[in-house]
Structure formats: structure tokens, C-alpha cells
C-alpha positions as a Python dict, from the first residue, in 0.01 Angstrom:
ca = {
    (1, 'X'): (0, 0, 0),
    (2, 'X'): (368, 170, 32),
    (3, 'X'): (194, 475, 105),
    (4, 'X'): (18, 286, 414),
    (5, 'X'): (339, 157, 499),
    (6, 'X'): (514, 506, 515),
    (7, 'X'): (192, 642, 719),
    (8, 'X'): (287, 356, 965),
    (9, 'X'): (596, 420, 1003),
    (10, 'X'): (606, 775, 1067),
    (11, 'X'): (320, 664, 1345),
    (12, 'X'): (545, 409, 1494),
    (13, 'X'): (844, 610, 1520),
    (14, 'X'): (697, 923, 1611),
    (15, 'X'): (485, 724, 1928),
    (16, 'X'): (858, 576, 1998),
    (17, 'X'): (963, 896, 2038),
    (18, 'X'): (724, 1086, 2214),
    (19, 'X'): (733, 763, 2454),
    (20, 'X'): (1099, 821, 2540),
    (21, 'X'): (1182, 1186, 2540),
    (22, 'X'): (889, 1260, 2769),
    (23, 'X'): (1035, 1130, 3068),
    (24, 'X'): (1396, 1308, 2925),
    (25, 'X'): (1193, 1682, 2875),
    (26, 'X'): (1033, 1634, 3244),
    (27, 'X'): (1359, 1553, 3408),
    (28, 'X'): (1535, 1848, 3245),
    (29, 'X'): (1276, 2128, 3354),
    (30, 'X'): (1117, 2187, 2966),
    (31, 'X'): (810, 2186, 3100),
    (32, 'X'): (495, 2420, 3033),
    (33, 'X'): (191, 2516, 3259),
    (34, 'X'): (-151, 2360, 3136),
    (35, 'X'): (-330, 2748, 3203),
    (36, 'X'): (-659, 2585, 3139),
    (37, 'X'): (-688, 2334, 3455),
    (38, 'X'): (-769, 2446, 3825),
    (39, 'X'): (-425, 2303, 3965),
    (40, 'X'): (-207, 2426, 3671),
    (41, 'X'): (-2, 2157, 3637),
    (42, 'X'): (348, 2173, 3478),
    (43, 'X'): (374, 1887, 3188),
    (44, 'X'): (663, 1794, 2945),
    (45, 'X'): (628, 2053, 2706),
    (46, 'X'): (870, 2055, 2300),
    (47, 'X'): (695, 1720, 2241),
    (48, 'X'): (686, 1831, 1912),
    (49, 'X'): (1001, 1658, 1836),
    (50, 'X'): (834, 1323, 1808),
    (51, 'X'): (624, 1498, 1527),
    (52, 'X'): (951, 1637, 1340),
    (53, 'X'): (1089, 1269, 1382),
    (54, 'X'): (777, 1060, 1307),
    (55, 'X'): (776, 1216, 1009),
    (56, 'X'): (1144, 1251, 884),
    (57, 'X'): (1122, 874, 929),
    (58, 'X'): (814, 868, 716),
    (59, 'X'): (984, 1041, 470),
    (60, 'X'): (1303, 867, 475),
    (61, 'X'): (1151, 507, 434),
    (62, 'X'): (1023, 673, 126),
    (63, 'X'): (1312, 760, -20),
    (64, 'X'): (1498, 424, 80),
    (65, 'X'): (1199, 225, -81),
    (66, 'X'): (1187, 412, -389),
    (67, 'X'): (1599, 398, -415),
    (68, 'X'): (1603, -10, -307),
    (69, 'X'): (1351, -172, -415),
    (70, 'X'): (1233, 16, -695),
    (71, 'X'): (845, 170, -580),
    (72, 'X'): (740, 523, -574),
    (73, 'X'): (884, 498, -957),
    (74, 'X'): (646, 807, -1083),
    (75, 'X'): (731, 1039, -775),
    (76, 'X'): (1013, 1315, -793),
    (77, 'X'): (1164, 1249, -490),
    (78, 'X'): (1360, 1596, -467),
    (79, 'X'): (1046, 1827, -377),
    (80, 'X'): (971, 1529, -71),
    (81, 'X'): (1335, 1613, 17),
    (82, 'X'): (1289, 1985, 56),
    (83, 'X'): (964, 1966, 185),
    (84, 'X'): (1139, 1748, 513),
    (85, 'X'): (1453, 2005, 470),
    (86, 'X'): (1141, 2301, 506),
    (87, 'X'): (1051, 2129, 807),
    (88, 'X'): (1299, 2099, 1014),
    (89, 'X'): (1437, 2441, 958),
    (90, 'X'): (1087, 2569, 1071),
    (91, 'X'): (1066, 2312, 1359),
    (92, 'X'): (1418, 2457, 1443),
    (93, 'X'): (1288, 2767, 1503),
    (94, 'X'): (1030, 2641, 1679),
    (95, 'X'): (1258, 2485, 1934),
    (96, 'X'): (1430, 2817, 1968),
    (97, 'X'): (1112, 2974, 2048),
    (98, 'X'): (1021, 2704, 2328),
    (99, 'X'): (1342, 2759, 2476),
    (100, 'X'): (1422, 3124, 2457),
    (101, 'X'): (1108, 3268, 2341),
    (102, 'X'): (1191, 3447, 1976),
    (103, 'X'): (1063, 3789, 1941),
    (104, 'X'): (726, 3789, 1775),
    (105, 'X'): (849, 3961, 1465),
    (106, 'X'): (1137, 3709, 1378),
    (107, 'X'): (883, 3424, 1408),
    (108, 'X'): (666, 3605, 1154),
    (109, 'X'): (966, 3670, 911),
    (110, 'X'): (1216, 3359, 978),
    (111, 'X'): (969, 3115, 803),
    (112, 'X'): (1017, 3308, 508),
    (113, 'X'): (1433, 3194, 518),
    (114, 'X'): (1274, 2833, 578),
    (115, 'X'): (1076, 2811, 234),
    (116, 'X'): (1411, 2827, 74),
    (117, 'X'): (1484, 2460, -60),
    (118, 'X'): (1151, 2496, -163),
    (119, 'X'): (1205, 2779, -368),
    (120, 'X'): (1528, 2664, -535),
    (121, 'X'): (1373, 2359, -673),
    (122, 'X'): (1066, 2531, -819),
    (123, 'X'): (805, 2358, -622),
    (124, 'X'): (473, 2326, -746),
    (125, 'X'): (337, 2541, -1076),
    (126, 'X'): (376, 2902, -1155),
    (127, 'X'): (0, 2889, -1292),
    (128, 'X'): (-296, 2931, -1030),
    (129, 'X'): (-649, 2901, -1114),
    (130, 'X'): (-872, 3176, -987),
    (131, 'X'): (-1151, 3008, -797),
    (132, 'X'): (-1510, 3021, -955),
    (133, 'X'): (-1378, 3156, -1248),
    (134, 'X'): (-1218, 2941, -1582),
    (135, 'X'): (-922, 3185, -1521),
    (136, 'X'): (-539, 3101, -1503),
    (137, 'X'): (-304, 3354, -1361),
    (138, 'X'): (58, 3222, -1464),
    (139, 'X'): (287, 3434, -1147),
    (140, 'X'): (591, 3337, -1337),
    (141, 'X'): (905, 3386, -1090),
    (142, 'X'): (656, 3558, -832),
    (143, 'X'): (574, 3245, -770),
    (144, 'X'): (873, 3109, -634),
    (145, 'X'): (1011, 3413, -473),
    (146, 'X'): (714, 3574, -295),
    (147, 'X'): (391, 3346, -308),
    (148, 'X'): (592, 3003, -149),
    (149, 'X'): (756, 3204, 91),
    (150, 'X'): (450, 3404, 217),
    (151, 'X'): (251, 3040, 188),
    (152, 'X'): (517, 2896, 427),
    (153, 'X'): (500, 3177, 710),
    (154, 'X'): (186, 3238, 711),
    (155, 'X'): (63, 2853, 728),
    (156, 'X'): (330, 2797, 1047),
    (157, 'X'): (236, 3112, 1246),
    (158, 'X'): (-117, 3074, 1213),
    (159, 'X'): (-109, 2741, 1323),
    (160, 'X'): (101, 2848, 1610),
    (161, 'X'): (-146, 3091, 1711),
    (162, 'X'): (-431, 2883, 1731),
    (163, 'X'): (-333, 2666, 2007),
    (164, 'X'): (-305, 2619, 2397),
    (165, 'X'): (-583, 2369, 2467),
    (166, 'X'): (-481, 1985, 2529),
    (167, 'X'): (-510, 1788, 2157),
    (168, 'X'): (-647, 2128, 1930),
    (169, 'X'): (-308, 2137, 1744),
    (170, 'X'): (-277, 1809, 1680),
    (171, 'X'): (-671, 1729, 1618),
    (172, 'X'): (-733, 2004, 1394),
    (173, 'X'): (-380, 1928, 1195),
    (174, 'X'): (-529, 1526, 1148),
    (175, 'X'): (-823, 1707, 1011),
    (176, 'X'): (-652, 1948, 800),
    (177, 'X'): (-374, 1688, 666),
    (178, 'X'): (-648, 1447, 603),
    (179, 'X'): (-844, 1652, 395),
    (180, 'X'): (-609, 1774, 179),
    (181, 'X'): (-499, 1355, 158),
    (182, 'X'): (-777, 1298, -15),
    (183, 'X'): (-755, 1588, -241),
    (184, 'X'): (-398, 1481, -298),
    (185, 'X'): (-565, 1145, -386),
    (186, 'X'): (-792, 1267, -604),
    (187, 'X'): (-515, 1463, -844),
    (188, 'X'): (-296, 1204, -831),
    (189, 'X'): (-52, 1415, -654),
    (190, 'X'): (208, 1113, -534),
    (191, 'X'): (442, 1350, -347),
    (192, 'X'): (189, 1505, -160),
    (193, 'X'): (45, 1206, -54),
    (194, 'X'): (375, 1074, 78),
    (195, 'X'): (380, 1376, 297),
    (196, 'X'): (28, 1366, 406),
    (197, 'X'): (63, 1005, 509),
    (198, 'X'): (419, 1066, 701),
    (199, 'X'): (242, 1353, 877),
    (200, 'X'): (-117, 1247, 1000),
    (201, 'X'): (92, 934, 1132),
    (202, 'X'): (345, 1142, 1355),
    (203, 'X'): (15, 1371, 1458),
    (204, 'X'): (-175, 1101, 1557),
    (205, 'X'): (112, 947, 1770),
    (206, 'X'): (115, 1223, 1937),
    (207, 'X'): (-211, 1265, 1987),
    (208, 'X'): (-268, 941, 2228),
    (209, 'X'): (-8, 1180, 2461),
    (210, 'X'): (-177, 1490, 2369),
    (211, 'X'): (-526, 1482, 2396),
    (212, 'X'): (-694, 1558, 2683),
    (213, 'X'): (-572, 1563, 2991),
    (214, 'X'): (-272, 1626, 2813),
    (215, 'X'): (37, 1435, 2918),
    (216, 'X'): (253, 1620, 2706),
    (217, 'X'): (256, 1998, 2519),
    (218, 'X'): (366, 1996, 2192),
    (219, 'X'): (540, 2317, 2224),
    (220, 'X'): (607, 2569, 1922),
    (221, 'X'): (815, 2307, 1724),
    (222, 'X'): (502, 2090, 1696),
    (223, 'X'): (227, 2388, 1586),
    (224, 'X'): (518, 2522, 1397),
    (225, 'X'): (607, 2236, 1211),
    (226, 'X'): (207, 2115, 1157),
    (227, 'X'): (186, 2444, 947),
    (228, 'X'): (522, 2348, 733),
    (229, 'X'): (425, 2018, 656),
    (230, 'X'): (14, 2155, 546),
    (231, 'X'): (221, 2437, 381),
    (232, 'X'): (473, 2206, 212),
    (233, 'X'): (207, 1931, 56),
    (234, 'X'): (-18, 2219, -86),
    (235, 'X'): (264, 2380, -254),
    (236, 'X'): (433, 2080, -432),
    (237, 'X'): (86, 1917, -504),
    (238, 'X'): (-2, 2245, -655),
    (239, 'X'): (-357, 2272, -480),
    (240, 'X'): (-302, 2615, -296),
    (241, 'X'): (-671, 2666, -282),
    (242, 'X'): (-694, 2343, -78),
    (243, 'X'): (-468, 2499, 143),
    (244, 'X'): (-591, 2845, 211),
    (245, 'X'): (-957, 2697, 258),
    (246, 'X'): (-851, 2444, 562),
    (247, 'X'): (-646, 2705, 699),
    (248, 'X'): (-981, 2961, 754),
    (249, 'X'): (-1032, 2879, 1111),
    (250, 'X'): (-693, 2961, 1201),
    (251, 'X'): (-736, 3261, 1015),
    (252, 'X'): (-998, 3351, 1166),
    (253, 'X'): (-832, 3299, 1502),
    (254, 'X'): (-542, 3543, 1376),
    (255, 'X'): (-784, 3846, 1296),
    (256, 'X'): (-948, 3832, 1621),
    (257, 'X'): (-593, 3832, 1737),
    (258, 'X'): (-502, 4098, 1525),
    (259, 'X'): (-754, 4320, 1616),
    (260, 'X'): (-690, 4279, 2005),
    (261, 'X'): (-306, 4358, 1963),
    (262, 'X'): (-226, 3993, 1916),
    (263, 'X'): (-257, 3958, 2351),
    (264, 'X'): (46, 3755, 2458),
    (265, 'X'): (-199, 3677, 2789),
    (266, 'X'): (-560, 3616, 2907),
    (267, 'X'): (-599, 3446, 2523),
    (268, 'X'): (-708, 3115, 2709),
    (269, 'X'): (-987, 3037, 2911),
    (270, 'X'): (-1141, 3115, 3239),
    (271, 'X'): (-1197, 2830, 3438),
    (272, 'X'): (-1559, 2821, 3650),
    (273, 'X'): (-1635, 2443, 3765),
    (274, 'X'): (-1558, 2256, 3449),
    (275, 'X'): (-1628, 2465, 3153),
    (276, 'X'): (-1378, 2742, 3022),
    (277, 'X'): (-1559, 3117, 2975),
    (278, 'X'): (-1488, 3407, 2823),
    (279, 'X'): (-1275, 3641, 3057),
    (280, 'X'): (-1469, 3994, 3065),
    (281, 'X'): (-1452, 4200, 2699),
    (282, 'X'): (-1447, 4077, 2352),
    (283, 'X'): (-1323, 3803, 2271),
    (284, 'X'): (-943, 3753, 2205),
    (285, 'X'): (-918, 3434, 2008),
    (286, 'X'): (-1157, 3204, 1792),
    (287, 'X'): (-1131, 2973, 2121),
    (288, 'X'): (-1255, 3292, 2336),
    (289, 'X'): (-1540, 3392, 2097),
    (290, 'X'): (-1701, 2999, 2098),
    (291, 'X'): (-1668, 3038, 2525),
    (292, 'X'): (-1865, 3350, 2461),
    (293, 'X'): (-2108, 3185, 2227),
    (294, 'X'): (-2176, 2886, 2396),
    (295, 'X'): (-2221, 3063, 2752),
    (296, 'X'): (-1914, 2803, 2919),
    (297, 'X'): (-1800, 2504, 2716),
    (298, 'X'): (-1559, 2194, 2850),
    (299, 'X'): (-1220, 2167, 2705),
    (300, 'X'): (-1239, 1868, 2564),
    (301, 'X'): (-1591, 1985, 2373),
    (302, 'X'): (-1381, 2333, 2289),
    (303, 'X'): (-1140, 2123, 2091),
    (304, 'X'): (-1382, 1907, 1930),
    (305, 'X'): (-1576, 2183, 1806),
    (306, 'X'): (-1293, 2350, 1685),
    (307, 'X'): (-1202, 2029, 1507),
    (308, 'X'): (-1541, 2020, 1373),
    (309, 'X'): (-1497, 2340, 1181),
    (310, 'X'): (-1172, 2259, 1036),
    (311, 'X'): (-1382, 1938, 932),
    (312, 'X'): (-1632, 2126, 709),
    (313, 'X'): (-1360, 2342, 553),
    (314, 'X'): (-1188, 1987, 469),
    (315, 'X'): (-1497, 1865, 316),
    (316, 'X'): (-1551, 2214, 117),
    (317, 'X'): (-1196, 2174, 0),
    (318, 'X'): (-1278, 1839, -96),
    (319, 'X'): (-1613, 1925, -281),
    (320, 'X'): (-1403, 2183, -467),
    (321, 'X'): (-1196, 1918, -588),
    (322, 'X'): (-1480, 1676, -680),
}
């Protein structure tokens, strides 16, 4: 029941927010093009702040019900802490990014610097099973120093990556965080399911503004800070495997990437009538290659597929589990 209560309240402050900082972002020119309509509008873009809020105030309640009236008794409430400290340093330099566009390379290595109050409480267990196998691997202080670190970045830049359609971000981060909720559920891992709840409510806040047609972008600081928070609950609910196995499609998105030179344009869609295609040569993005497969396919369907797949890693992940 508390946890419901700290889902709702990350939902009800982060639609507060997104609600009145829209208007604010439009007024002040942060605005970004939507690429994949005919008339290219310019929306309110960074409104990835109501995530970063939404869920702080998840969060928050948390700790102020555990502290005053006594609940959340069996959670430690320090790795909660540092996973909302984790956050908002990534979602910091997500802002940057939206504002002065970062240099690829320091958004791949920053993140790192941002798993830091993770790192100096310990988070999570040194000892990883090794899947299909009745092996334990015990990374001692590798695990703190290299595999959290590495966990973090790589979680918040793939999910930045994979993104530019109205509602994929937040859709396939529902999906992904809701998954791993019930994995969290089924270990018994309380802090993870405090920040599971406080972050499917902020995404799906945002969603109502972000689906399609979009009224507002989430901008860097949302995809950015969807990755810390999937990052964040895998780590300190020691389920890593959960983690890496929701977070395939976007790695599948980053090879393709990879392999075209990571292509800072023509990753998005070309428009004909109503459906998105494939520009001409391979495909440049997971997005691209289902255009290509499918011959044309709507936005809206592009996302929903997308969110599909993330759907059956999240049951796989859950199967796992079971």
C-alpha cells in the first residue's frame, strides 16, 4: 500500500510539473523540432524535468514516511538516497546536453562520475551469478569500482540513443521499469521497488504529454535519467541480469549505430503520406531497420512495436526470475 502511495505521488507531482513548465520551456525558446511530421513543428522540448521531479518526490515521501511514521521499517534507506543523488547528477548532464549539446565522448564518460554515491555506499552484492550455470563469480572491489560505473553509463546512453519518436522513451521505460517491478517483487527487493514505483509514476505522467502527437519532448535529461533510474534499481536490488536483458533492444539500437559511425543525422524517418520509411542504405537505427522491414510503418505503430519488444524481454527477465 505505501509503495502505491509513493507510485502516486511521483505521478501526481511529476504531471504537476510537466503541466506548468511546458508553457515556461515554450515561452523561453527550449524548444525541439518533431523531424518525423510533414510540418516540423517546434514543441517544448527538456520536459524531462517533470520526470527528475516526479520522482525525487516519489522518493522523498519515502523517506519522510519511513522517518515519521514509522513504515518502510526493513528498507535501507541510504542506497534509495544515492540512487535519487545518481539521478540527478545524470539528469544534470542531460540538461547540459539539451542546452549546449555535450560532445559525444563526455556523455559516454561523465555517467561514469555520476555512479559515484553509488559506489561509496557499496550498492548491491559483489557476487554475480553466471546465467544458466550454478556458478557465482564474487568481483570483490571490481564490483564497485568498474562494473556499477560501466552499468550506469552504459544504461543512460543507450537509452538516450534509442529515441526521437513521440512516447518511445517514455513507453519503452514503463515497460522496462515495470518488468523489472515485478522482479523486484518477486526477490523481495524493498528498495528497488520504491524506485520502480517513483519512476513508472513520473514516466507515465509524462507520457499523457508525450505520446503521440507529442506535446512535449522529453529532451536528453528525460532518456538520460530513464537509464539512471533502470540502472540504479538493478544495481541495489542486485538483479543485473534483469537489467542487461530489458536493455537488449536498446542495445541493439546502439550496434546498428555503431556500425554506421553512430550518424548524428538521417537516424529518423522518412516521411511518405503517413508512414515513416527507411531513407536509401542500411539501416541506421533499430527504428530504421523495422521501417525497412515492414515496407513503411506509422509512428505511433513504430513505437508500439518497439514497446512490444522491450515487452518480451520484460517477460523473459521475468521468467528468469520465476
Amino acid at each position: 500500500m505505501y509503495t502505491a502511495i509513493v507510485f502516486v505521488t511521483a505521478l501526481l507531482v511529476g504531471f504537476i510539473a510537466i503541466h506548468t513548465i511546458a508553457p515556461g520551456l515554450k515561452r523561453k525558446g527550449h524548444t525541439g523540432v518533431d523531424v518525423n511530421k510533414l510540418e516540423k513543428p517546434e514543441i517544448p522540448e527538456m520536459g524531462g524535468i517533470a520526470i527528475v521531479l516526479g520522482f525525487g518526490g516519489g522518493i522523498l515521501l519515502f523517506i519522510g514516511l519511513q522517518t515519521f511514521v514509522g513504515v518502510f521499517k526493513g528498507i535501507d534507506p541510504v542506497p534509495v538516497l544515492m540512487a535519487l543523488l545518481t539521478t540527478f547528477l545524470v539528469a544534470t548532464l542531460g540538461m547540459l546536453d539539451d542546452l549546449i549539446e555535450v560532445n559525444q565522448v563526455v556523455k559516454a564518460i561523465t555517467p561514469l562520475f555520476a555512479a559515484v554515491p553509488l559506489m561509496m555506499v557499496k550498492a548491491g552484492k559483489t557476487t554475480l551469478g553466471i546465467p544458466f550455470l550454478p556458478v557465482n563469480v564474487n568481483f570483490g572491489i571490481i564490483y564497485p569500482l568498474v562494473l556499477i560505473p560501466i552499468g550506469m553509463s552504459g544504461a543512460a546512453n543507450v537509452v538516450n540513443m534509442l529515441a526521437g519518436f513521440n512516447g518511445l522513451e517514455v513507453g519503452m521505460g514503463i515497460v522496462a521499469m515495470g518488468s523489472l517491478g515485478v522482479i523486484a517483487y518477486i526477490l523481495e527487493a524493498g528498495a528497488s521497488q520504491v524506485i520502480l514505483a517513483a519512476g513508472i509514476g513520473s514516466l507515465i505522467a509524462t507520457l499523457y504529454f508525450n505520446w503521440y502527437p507529442a506535446k512535449i519532448l522529453i529532451g536528453d535529461i528525460g532518456t538520460f535519467s530513464i537509464g539512471a533510474i533502470i540502472a540504479s534499481s538493478v544495481i541495489i536490488g542486485n538483479f543485473e541480469l534483469a537489467g542487461v536483458v530489458v536493455i537488449l533492444p536498446y542495445a541493439v539500437d546502439f550496434v546498428i549505430k555503431a556500425v554506421n559511425g553512430f550518424p548524428t543525422e538521417n537516424w529518423w524517418g522518412e516521411l511518405k503520406g503517413d508512414k515513416l520509411h527507411c531513407p536509401e542504405g542500411p539501416p541506421r537505427g533499430l527504428a530504421q531497420l523495422i521501417m525497412k522491414l515492414t515496407g513503411g510503418i506509422t509512428e505511433r505503430a513504430l513505437v508500439i512495436t518497439l514497446m512490444g519488444l522491450e515487452a518480451v524481454c520484460g517477460l523473459l527477465a521475468i521468467i528468469f526470475y520465476l
